[in-house]
ZAKEKE-38688 format. One record per residue: residue number from 1; residue in one letter; x, y, z of N, C-alpha, C in turn. Coordinates in Angstrom, 1 decimal, decimal comma, always signed. Example, Ala and Ser with C-alpha at 12.3 -4.5 7.8 and 13.67 -1.06 7.14 Angstrom:
2
<rec><pos>1</pos><code>A</code><n_east>+13,2</n_east><n_north>-5,7</n_north><n_up>+7,8</n_up><ca_east>+12,3</ca_east><ca_north>-4,5</ca_north><ca_up>+7,8</ca_up><c_east>+13,2</c_east><c_north>-3,3</c_north><c_up>+7,8</c_up></rec>
<rec><pos>2</pos><code>S</code><n_east>+12,8</n_east><n_north>-2,2</n_north><n_up>+7,1</n_up><ca_east>+13,7</ca_east><ca_north>-1,1</ca_north><ca_up>+7,1</ca_up><c_east>+12,9</c_east><c_north>+0,0</c_north><c_up>+7,9</c_up></rec>
# end
This chain:
75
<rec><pos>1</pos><code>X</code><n_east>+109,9</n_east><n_north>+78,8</n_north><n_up>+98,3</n_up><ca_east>+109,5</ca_east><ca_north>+79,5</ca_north><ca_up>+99,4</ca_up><c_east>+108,0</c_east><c_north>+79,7</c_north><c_up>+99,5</c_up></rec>
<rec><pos>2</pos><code>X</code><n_east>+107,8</n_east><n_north>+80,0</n_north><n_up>+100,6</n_up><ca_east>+106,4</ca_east><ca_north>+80,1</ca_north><ca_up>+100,8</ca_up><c_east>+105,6</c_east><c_north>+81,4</c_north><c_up>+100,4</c_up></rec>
<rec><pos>3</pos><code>X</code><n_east>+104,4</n_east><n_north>+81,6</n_north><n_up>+99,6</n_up><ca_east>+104,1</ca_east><ca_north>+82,8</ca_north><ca_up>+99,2</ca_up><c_east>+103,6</c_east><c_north>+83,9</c_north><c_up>+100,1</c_up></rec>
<rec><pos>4</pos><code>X</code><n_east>+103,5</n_east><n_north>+83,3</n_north><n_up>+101,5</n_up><ca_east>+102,8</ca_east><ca_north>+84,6</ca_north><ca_up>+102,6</ca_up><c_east>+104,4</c_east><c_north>+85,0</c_north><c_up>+102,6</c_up></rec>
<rec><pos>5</pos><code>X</code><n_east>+105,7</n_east><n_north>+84,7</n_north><n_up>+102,3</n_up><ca_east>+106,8</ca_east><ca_north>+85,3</ca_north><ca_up>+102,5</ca_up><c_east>+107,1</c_east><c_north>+86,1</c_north><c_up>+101,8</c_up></rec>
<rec><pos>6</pos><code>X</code><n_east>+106,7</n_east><n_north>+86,0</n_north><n_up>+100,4</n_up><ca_east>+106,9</ca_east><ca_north>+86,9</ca_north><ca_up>+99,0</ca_up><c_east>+105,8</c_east><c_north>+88,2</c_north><c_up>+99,5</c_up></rec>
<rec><pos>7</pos><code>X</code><n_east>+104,5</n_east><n_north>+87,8</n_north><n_up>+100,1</n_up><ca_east>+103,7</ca_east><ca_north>+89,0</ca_north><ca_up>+99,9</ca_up><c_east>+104,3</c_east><c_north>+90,1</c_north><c_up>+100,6</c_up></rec>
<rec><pos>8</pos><code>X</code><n_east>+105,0</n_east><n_north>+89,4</n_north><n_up>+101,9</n_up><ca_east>+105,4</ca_east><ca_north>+89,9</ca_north><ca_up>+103,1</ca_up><c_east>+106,7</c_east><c_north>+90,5</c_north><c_up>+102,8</c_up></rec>
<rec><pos>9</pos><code>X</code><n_east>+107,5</n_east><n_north>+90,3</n_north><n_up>+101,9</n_up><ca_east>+108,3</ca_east><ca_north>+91,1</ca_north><ca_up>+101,3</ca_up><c_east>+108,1</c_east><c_north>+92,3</c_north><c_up>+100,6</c_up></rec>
<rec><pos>10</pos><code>X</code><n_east>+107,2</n_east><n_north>+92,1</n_north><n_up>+100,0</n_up><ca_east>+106,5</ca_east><ca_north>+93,3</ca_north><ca_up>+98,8</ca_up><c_east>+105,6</c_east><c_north>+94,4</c_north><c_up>+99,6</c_up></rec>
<rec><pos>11</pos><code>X</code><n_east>+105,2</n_east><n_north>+94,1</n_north><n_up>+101,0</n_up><ca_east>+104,7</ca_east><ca_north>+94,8</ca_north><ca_up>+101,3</ca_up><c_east>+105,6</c_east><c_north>+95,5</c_north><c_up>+102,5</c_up></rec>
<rec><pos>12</pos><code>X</code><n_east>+107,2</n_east><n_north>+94,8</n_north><n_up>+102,6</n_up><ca_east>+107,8</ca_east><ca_north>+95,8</ca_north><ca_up>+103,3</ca_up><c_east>+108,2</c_east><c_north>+96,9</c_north><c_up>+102,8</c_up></rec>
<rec><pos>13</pos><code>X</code><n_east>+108,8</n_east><n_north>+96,6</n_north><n_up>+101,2</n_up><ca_east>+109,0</ca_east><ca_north>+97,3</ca_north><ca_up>+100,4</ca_up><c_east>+108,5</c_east><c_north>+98,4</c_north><c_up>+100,0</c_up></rec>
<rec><pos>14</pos><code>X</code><n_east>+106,9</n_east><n_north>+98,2</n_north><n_up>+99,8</n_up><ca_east>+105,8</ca_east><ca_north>+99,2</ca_north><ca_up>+99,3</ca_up><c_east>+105,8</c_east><c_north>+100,3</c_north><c_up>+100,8</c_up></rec>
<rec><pos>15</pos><code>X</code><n_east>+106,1</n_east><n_north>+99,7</n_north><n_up>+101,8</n_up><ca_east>+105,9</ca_east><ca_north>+100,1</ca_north><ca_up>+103,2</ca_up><c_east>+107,3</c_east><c_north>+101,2</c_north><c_up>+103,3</c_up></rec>
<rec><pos>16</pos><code>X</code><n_east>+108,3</n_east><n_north>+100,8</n_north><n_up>+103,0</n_up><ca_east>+109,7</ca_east><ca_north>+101,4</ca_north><ca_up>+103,3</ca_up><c_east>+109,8</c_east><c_north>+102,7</c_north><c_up>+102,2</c_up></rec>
<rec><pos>17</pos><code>X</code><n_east>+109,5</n_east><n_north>+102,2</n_north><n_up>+101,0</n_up><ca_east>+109,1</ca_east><ca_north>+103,3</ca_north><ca_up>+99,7</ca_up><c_east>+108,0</c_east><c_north>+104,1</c_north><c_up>+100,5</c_up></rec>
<rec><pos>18</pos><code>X</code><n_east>+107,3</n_east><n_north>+103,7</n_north><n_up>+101,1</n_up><ca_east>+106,6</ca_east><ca_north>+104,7</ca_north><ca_up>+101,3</ca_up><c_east>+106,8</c_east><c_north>+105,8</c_north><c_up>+102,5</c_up></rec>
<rec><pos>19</pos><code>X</code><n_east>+107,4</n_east><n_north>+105,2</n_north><n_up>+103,4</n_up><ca_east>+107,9</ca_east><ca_north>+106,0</ca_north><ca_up>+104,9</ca_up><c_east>+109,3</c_east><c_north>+107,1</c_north><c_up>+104,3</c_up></rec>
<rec><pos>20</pos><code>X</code><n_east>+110,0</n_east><n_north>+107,1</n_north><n_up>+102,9</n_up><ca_east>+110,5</ca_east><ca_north>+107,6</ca_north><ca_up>+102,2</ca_up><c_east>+109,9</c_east><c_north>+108,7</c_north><c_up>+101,8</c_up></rec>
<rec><pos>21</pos><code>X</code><n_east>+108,9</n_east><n_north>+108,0</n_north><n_up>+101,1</n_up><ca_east>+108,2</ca_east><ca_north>+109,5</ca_north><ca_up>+100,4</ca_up><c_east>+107,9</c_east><c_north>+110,3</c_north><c_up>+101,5</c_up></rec>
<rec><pos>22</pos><code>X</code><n_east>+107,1</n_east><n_north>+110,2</n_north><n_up>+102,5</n_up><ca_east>+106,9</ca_east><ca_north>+110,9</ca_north><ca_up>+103,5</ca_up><c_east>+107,6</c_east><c_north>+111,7</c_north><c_up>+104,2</c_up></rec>
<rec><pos>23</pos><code>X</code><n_east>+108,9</n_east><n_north>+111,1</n_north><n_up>+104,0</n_up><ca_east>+110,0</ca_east><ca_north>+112,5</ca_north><ca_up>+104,3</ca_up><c_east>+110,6</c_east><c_north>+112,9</c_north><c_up>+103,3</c_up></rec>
<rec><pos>24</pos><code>X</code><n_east>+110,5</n_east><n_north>+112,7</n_north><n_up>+102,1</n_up><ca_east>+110,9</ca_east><ca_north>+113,5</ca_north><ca_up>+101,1</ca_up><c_east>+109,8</c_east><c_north>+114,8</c_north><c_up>+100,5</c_up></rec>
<rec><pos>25</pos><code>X</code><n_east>+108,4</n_east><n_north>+114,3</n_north><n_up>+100,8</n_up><ca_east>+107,5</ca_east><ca_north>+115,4</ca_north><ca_up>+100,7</ca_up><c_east>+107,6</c_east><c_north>+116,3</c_north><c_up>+101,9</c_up></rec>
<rec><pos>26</pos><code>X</code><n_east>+108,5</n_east><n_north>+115,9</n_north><n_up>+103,2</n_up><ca_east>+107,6</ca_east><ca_north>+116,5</ca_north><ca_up>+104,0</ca_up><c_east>+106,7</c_east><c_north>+117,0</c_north><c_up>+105,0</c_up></rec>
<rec><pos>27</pos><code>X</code><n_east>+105,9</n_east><n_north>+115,1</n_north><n_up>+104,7</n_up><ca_east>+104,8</ca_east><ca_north>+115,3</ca_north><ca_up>+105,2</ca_up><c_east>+105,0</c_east><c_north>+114,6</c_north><c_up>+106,6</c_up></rec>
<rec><pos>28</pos><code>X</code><n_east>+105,2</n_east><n_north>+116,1</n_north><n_up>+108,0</n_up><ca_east>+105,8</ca_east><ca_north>+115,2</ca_north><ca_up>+108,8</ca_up><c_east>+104,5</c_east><c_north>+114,4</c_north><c_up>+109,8</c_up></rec>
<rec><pos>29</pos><code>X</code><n_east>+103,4</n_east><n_north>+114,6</n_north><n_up>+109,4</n_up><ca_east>+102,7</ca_east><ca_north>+113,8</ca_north><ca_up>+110,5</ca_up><c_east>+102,8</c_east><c_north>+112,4</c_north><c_up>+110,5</c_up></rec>
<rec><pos>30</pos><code>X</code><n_east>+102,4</n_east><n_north>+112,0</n_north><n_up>+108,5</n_up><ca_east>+102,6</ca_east><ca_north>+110,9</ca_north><ca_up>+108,0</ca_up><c_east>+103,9</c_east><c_north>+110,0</c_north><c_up>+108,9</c_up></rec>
<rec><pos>31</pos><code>X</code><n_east>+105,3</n_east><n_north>+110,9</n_north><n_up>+108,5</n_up><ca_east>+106,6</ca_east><ca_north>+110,0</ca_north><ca_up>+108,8</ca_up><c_east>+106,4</c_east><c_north>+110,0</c_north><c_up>+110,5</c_up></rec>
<rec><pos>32</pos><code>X</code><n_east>+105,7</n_east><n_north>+110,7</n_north><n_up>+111,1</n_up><ca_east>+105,9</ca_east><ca_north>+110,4</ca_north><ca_up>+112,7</ca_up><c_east>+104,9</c_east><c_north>+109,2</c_north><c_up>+112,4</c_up></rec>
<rec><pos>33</pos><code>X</code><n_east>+103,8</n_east><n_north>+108,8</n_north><n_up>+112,0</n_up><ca_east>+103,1</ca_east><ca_north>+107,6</ca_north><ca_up>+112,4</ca_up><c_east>+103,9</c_east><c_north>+106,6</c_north><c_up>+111,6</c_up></rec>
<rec><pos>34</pos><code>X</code><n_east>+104,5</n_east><n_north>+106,5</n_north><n_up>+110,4</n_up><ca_east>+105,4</ca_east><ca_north>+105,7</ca_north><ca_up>+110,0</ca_up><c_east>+106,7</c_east><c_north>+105,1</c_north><c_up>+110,8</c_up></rec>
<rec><pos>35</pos><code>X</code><n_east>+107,4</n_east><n_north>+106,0</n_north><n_up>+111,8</n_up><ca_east>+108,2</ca_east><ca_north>+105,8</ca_north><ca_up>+112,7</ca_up><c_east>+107,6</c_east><c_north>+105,4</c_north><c_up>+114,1</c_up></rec>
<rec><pos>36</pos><code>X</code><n_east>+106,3</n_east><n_north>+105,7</n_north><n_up>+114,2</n_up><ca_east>+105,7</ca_east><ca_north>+105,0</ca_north><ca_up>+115,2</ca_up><c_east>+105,5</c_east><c_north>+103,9</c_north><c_up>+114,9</c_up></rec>
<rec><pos>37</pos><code>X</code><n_east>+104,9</n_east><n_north>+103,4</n_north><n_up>+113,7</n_up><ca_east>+104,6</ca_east><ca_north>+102,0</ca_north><ca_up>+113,5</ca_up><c_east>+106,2</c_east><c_north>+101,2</c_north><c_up>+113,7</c_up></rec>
<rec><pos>38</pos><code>X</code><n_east>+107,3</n_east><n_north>+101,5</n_north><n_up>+113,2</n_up><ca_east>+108,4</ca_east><ca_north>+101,1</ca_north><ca_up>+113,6</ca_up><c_east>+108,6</c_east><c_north>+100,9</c_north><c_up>+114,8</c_up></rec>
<rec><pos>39</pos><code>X</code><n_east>+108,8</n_east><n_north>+101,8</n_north><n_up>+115,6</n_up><ca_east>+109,6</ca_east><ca_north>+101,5</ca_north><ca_up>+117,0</ca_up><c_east>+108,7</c_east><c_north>+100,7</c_north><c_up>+117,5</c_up></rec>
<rec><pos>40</pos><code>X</code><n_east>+107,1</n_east><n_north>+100,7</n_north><n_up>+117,8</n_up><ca_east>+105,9</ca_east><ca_north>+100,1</ca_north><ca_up>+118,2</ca_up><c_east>+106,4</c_east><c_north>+98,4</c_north><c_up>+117,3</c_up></rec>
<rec><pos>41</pos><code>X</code><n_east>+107,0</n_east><n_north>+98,6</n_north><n_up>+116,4</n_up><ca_east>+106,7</ca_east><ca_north>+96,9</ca_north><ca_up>+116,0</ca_up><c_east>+108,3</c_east><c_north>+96,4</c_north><c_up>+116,5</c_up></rec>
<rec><pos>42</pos><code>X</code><n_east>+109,1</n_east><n_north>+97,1</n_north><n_up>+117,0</n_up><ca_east>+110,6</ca_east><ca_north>+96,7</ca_north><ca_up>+117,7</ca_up><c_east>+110,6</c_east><c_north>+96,1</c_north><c_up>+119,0</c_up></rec>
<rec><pos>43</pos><code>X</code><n_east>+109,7</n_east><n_north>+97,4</n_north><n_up>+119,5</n_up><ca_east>+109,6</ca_east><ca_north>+96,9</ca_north><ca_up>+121,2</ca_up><c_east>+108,3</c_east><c_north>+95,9</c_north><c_up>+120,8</c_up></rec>
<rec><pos>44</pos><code>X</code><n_east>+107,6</n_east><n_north>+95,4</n_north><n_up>+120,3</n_up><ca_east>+106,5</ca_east><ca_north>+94,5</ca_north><ca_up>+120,4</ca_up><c_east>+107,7</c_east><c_north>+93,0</c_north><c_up>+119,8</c_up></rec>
<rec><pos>45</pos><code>X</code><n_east>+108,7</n_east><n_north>+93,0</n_north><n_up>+119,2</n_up><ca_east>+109,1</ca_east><ca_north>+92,2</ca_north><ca_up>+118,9</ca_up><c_east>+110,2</c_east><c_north>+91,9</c_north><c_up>+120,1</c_up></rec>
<rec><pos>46</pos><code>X</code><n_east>+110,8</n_east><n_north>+92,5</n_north><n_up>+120,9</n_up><ca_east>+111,5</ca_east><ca_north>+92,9</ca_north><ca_up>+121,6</ca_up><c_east>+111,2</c_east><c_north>+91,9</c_north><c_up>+122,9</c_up></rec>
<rec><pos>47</pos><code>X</code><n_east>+109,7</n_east><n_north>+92,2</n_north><n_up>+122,9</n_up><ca_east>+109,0</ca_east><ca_north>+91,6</ca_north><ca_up>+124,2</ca_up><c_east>+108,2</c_east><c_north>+90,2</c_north><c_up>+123,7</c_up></rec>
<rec><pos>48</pos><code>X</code><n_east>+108,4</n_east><n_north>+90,2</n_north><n_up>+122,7</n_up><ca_east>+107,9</ca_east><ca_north>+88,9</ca_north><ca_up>+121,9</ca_up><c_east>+106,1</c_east><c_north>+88,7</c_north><c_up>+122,3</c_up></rec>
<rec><pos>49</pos><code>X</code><n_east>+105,9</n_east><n_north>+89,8</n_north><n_up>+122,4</n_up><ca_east>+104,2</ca_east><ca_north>+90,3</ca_north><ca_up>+122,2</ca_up><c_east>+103,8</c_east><c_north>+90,0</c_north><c_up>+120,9</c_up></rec>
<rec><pos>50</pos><code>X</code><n_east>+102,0</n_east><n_north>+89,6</n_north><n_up>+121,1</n_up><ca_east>+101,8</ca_east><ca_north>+89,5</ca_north><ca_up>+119,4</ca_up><c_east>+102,3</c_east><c_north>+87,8</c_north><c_up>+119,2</c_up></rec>
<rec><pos>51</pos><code>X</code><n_east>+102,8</n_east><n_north>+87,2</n_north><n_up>+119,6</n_up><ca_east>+103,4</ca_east><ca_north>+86,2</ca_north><ca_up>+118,9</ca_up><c_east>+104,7</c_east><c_north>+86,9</c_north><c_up>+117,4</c_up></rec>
<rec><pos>52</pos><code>X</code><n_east>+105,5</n_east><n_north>+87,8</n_north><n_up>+117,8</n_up><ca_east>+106,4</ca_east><ca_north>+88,4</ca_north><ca_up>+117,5</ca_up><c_east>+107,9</c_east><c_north>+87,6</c_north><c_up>+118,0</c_up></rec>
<rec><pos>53</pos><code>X</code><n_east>+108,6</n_east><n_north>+86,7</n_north><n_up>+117,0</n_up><ca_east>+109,9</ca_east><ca_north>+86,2</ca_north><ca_up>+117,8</ca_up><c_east>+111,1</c_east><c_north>+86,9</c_north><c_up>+117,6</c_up></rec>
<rec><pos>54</pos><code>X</code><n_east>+111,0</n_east><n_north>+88,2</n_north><n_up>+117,5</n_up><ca_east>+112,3</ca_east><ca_north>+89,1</ca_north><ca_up>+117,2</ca_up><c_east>+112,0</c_east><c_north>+90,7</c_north><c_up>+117,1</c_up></rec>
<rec><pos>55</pos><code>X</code><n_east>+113,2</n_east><n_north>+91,3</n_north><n_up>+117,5</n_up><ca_east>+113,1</ca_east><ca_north>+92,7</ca_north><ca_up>+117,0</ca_up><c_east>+113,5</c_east><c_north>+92,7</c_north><c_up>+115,1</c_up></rec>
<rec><pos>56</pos><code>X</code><n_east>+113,9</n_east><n_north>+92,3</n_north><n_up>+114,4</n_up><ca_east>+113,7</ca_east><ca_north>+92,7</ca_north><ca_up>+113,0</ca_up><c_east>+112,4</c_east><c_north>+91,8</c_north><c_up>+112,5</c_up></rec>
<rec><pos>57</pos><code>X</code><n_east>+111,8</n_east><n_north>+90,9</n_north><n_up>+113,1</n_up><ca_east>+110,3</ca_east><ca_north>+90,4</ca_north><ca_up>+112,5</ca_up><c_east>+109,6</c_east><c_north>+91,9</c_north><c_up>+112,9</c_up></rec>
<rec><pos>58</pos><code>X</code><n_east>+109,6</n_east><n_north>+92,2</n_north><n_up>+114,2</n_up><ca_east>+108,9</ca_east><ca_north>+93,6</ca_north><ca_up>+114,9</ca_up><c_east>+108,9</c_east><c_north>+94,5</c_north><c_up>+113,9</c_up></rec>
<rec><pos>59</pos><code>X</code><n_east>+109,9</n_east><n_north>+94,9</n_north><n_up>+113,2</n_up><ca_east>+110,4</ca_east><ca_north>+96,0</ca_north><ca_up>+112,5</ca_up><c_east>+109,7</c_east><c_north>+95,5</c_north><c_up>+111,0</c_up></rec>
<rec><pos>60</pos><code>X</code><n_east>+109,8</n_east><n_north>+94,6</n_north><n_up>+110,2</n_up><ca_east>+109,4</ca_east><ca_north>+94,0</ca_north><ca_up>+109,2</ca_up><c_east>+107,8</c_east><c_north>+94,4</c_north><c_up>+109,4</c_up></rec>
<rec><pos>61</pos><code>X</code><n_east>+107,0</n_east><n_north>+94,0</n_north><n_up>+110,4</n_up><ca_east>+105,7</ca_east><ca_north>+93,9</ca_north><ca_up>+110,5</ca_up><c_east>+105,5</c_east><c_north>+95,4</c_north><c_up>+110,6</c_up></rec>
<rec><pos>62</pos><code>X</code><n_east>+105,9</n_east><n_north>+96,4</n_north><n_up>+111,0</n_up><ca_east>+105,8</ca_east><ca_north>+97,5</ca_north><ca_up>+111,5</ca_up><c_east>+106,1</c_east><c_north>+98,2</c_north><c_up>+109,8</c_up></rec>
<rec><pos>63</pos><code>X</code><n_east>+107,2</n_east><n_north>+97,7</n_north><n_up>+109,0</n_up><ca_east>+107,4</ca_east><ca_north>+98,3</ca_north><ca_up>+107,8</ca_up><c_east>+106,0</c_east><c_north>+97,7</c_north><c_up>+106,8</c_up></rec>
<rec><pos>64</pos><code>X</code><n_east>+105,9</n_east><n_north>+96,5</n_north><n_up>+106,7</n_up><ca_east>+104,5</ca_east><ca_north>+96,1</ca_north><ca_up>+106,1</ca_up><c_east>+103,4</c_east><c_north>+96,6</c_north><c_up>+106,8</c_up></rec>
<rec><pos>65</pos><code>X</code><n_east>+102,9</n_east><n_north>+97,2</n_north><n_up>+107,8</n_up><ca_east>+101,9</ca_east><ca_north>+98,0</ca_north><ca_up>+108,1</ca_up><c_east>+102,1</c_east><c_north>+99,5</c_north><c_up>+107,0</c_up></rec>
<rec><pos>66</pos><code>X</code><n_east>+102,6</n_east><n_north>+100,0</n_north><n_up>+107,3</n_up><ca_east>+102,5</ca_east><ca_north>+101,0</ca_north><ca_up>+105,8</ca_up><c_east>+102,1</c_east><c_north>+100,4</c_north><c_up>+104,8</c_up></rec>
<rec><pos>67</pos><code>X</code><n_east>+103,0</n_east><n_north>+99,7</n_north><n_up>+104,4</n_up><ca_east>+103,0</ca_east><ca_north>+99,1</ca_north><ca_up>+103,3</ca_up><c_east>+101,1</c_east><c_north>+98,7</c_north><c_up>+102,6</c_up></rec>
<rec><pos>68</pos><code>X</code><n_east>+100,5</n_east><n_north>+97,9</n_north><n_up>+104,0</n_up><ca_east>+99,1</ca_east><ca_north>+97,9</ca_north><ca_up>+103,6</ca_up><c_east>+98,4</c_east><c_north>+99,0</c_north><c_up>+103,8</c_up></rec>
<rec><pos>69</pos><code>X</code><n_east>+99,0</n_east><n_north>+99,6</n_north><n_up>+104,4</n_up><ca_east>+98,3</ca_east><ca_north>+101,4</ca_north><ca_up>+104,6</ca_up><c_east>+97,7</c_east><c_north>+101,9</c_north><c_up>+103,2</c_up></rec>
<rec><pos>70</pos><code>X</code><n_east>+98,9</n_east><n_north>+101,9</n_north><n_up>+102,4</n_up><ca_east>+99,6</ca_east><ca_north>+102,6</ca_north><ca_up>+101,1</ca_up><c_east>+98,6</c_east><c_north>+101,5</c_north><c_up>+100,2</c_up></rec>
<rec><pos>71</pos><code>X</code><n_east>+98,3</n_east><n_north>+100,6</n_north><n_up>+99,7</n_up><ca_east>+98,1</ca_east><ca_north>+100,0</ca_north><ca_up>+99,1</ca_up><c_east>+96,0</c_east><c_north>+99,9</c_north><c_up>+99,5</c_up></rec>
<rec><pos>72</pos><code>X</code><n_east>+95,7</n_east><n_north>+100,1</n_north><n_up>+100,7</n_up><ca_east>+94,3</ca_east><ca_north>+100,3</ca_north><ca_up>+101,1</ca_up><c_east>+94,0</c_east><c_north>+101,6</c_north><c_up>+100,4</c_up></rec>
<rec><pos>73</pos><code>X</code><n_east>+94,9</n_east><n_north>+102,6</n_north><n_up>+100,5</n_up><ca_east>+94,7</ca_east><ca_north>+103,8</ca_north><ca_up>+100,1</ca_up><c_east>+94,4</c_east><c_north>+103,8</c_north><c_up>+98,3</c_up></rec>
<rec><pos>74</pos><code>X</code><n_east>+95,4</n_east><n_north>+103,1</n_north><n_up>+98,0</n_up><ca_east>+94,7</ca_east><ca_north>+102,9</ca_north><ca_up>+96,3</ca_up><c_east>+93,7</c_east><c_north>+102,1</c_north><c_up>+96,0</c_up></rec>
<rec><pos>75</pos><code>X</code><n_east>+93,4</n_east><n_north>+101,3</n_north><n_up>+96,8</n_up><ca_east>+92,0</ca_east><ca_north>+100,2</ca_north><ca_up>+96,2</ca_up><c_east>+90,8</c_east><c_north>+101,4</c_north><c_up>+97,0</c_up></rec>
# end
């Protein structure tokens, strides 16, 4: 497989663990912009905006936006 696919997995992950934590602390501003990045990457996939060919690519890209959030935040 191709490695932008592996990154792209790792960073849905780090992205999904992290819209987690957010409601397990809480912290509800955080999980409202985490759930925005979601629905915003559904309907963008939805409309095939972006060069987006799906609502779960939408939702993927939308969970990997945290994902680099969370990971900007530690470097």
């Amino acid at each position: 497989m191709d490695l932008a696919l592996y990154a792209m997995a790792g960073l849905i992950i780090i992205g999904l663990v992290n819209g987690i934590q957010f409601a397990f602390d809480k912290n509800w501003k955080s999980f409202t912009f985490f759930v925005v990045a979601l629905i915003a990457g559904a309907i963008f996939g939805y409309l095939k905006w972006f060069g987006l060919p799906s609502i779960e690519i939408g939702i993927a890209v939308g969970l990997s936006s945290s994902g680099v959030y969370k990971i900007a935040q530690v470097i």
